[in-house]
N, C-alpha and C positions, 0 to 999 in steps of 0.2 A: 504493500500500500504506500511506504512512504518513497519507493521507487518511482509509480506511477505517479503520487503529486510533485514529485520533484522534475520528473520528464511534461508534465503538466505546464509547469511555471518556465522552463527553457523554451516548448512551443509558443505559449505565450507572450514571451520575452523577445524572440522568433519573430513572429508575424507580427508585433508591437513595432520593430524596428523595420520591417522590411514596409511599414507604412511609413514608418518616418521619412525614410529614404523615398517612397513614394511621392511626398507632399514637398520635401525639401525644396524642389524648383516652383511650387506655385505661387502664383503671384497675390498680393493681398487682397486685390479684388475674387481671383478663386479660392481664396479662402473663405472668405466673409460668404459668399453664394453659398458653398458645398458646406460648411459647418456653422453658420449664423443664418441658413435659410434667407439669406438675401438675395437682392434680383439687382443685376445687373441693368445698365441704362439701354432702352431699347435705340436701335438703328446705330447703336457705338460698340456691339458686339462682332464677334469673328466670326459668326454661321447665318445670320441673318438672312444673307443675301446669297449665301453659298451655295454653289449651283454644281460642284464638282462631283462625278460619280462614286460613290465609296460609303463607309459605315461611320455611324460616329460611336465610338467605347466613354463606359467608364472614367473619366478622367484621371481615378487613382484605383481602381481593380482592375481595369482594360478590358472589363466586362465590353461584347458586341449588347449597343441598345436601341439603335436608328437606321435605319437605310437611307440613303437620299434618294429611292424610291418611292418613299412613302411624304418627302420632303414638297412643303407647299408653300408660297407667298402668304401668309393670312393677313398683312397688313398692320402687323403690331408692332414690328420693330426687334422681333424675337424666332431662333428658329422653329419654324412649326412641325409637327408630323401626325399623322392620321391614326400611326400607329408606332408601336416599336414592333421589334422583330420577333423577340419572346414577350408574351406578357408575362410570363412569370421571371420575366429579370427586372422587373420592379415593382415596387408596391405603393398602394395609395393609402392615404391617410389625411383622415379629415384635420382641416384648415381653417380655424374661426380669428386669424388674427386680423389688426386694423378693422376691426366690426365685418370684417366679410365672413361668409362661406365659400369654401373651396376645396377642393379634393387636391393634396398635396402628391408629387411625384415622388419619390426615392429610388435611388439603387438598392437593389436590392442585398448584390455584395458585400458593399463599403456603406452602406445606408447614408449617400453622400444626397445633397438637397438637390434637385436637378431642376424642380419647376412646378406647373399643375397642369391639370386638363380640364379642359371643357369642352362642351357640347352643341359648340358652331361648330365647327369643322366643316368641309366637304360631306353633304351630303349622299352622294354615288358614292363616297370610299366610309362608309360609316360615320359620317358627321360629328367625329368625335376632333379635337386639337390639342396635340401635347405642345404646349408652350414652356418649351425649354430654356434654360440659361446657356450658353454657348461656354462660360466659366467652367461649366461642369463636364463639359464633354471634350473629347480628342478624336479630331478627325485622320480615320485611314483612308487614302487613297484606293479604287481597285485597280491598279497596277500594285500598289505594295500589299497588297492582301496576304498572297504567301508570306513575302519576306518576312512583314510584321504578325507571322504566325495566324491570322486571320484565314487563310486556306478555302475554310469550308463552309466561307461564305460566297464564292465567286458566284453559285449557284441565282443569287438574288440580281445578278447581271445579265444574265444569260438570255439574250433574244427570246428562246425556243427552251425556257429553264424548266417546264415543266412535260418538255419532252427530254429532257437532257440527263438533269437530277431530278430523283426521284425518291420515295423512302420504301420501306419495308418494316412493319411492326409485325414483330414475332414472339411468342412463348414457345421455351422448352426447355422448362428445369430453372433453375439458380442462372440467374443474367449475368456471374460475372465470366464464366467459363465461353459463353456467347457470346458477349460482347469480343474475350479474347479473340478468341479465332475469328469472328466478323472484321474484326479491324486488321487482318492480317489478308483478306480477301483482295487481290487486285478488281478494283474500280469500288472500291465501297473506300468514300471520303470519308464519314463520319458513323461512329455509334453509337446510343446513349442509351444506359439504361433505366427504365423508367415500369410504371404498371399500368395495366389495359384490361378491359372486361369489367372494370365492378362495378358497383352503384350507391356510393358515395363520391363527393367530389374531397379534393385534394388528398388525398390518400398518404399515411405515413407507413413506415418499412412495418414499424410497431405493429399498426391495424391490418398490412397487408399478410405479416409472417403467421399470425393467429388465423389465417383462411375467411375471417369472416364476410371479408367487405367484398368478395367473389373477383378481386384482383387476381389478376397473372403477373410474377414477375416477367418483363418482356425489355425488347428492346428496340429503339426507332434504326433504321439499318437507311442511312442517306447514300444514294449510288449512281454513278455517273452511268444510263443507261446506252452511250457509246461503247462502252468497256463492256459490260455486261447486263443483262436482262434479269426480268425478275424473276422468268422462272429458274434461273440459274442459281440465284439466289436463294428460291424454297427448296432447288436438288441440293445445295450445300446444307443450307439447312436441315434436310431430311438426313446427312450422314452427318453432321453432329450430335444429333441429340436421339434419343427411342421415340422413333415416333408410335411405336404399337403400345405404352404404356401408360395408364387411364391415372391419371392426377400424381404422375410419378416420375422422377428426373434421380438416378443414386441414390443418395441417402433422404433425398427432401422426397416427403408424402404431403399430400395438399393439392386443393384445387390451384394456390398460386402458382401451384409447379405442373399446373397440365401442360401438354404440347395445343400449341393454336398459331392459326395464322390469323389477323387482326387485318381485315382488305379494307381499302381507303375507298374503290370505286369498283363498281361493276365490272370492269376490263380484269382486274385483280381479284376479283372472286369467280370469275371465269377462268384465268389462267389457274389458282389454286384447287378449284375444283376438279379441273382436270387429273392436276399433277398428282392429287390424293389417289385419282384412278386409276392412274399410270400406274403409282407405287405398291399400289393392294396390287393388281395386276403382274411386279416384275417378277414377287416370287423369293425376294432376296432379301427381306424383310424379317425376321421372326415372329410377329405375325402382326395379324389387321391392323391397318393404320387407324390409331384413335383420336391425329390431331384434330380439332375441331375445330371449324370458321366462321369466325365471326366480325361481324360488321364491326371499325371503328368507331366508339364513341367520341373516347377522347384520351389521349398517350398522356400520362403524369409522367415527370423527370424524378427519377431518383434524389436520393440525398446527394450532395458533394463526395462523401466518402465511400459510393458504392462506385461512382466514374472511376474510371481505368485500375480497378479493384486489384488485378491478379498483374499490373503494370509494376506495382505502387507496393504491391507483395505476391512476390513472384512462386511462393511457398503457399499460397490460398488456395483454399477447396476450390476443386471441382470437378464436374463428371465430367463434361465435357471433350470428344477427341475424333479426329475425322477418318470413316470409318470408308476405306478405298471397298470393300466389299458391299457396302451399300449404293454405290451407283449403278444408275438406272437409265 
């Protein structure tokens, strides 16, 4: 015990300093915005007028939180946007200071002040407006996307991006063994693990591990579909995990450990439905295919500490391992 408080107070100590170093170049206006919930003067900011292609992050996590996709004139003097990119990279919180009402912006990350939203916006794009501080954000170019580790955003540039990247939500078993080998798949950019199928909203690992809340742990599988297609992606799928095993992955028993494909759209529940036929059919299997398909509701993201899990601890559980005798 007093090992683990003592490696406690060193992480602590850690990420206390690796903010410092963060903050050390901002300037006092982005200080006062990002930890005194101030607002900067409108039309004397850096994003206002900003019309260049690329993301705006975090200004001290490097959290991705804007597209300049979703970037609009509203005439306030402040960068606008319709939306961010995750909602769940920031949080709202109500705002009664100077006698108003207003629903207050934060990062989520760094719970740095970023701005508020409101409900002019653009109509046709959901009539909502985040009226951001430019203080708080840092803009990436999409030329420096890679460079500055951004990657797996180019995707939100892409003429033709929803013929190009695509995703794939899948259960089967313990997400972090899945996740490994997905990320190790050429043309699969990104993988996140997250839970799918229940009926509650925002789901914790907590409520998901007890079976109750009829989550699957699962994972969002983003893939460039020049590289590969998705049924190639449910055959890889089908050789790492059992798919003939009815709420069962190794050692995990549970409905969150059933096998399932999670289809976004009609095209993908035609392509899985087949491939399920295919595989009952090859014969090579041990036996009946029990994955079950279900329509997407909606993908929750994991905690922070389940991302890149078996990366992070190379010595972690898992069933997971691809199985050259099950292709089909």
């Amino acid at each position: 015990m007093k090992f683990i408080k003592f490696f406690l107070i060193i992480l602590i100590f850690n990420v206390n300093l690796t903010m410092a170093q963060d903050i050390s170049n901002l300037t006092p206006t982005q200080k006062h915005v990002i930890f005194e919930n101030g607002t900067e003067k409108p039309f004397e900011n850096a994003y206002w007028d900003h019309k260049e292609e690329g993301i705006y992050v975090d200004i001290v996590s490097g959290k991705a939180l804007f597209s300049s996709n979703d970037k609009f004139d509203s005439g306030t003097g402040w960068p606008s946007f319709t939306k961010p990119i995750d909602g769940q990279a920031v949080n709202e919180k109500q705002d009664s200071s100077y006698g108003m009402s207003r629903i207050e912006i934060r990062s989520k990350d760094s719970d740095i002040h970023l701005g508020h939203v409101f409900n002019d916006g653009p109509k046709d794009q959901g009539g909502m407006r985040y009226c951001m501080n430019s203080a708080s954000l840092k803009f990436i170019a999409k030329e420096d996307l890679k460079k500055e580790g951004y990657g797996k955003y180019f995707y939100l540039f892409e003429k033709n991006k929803k013929q190009k990247y695509q995703k794939a939500v899948l259960a089967g078993g313990c997400f972090w063994g899945m996740e490994e080998l997905f990320s190790r798949l050429n043309g699969v950019t990104d993988v996140v693990n997250g839970y799918s199928g229940g009926n509650i909203s925002n789901p914790t690992y907590d409520i998901v591990v007890l079976g109750i809340s009829n989550h699957a742990e699962s994972i969002e599988v983003t893939f460039d579909s020049e590289q590969i297609s998705y049924e190639e992606i449910l055959r890889f799928f089908f050789q790492i995990h059992d798919p003939t095993t009815i709420n069962k992955q190794g050692n995990d028993i549970g409905t969150q450990y059933r096998s399932a494909i999670f289809y976004l759209d009609e095209e993908q529940r035609k392509i899985a439905d087949n491939l399920i036929k295919k595989a009952d059919r090859s014969g090579v299997f041990p036996g009946k295919i029990a994955t079950s398909l279900e329509k997407l509701d909606k993908f929750y993201q994991a905690e922070d500490y389940h991302q890149d899990y078996l990366l992070k601890n190379p010595n972690g559980y898992t069933c997971h391992k691809i199985r050259k005798e099950w292709e089909f």
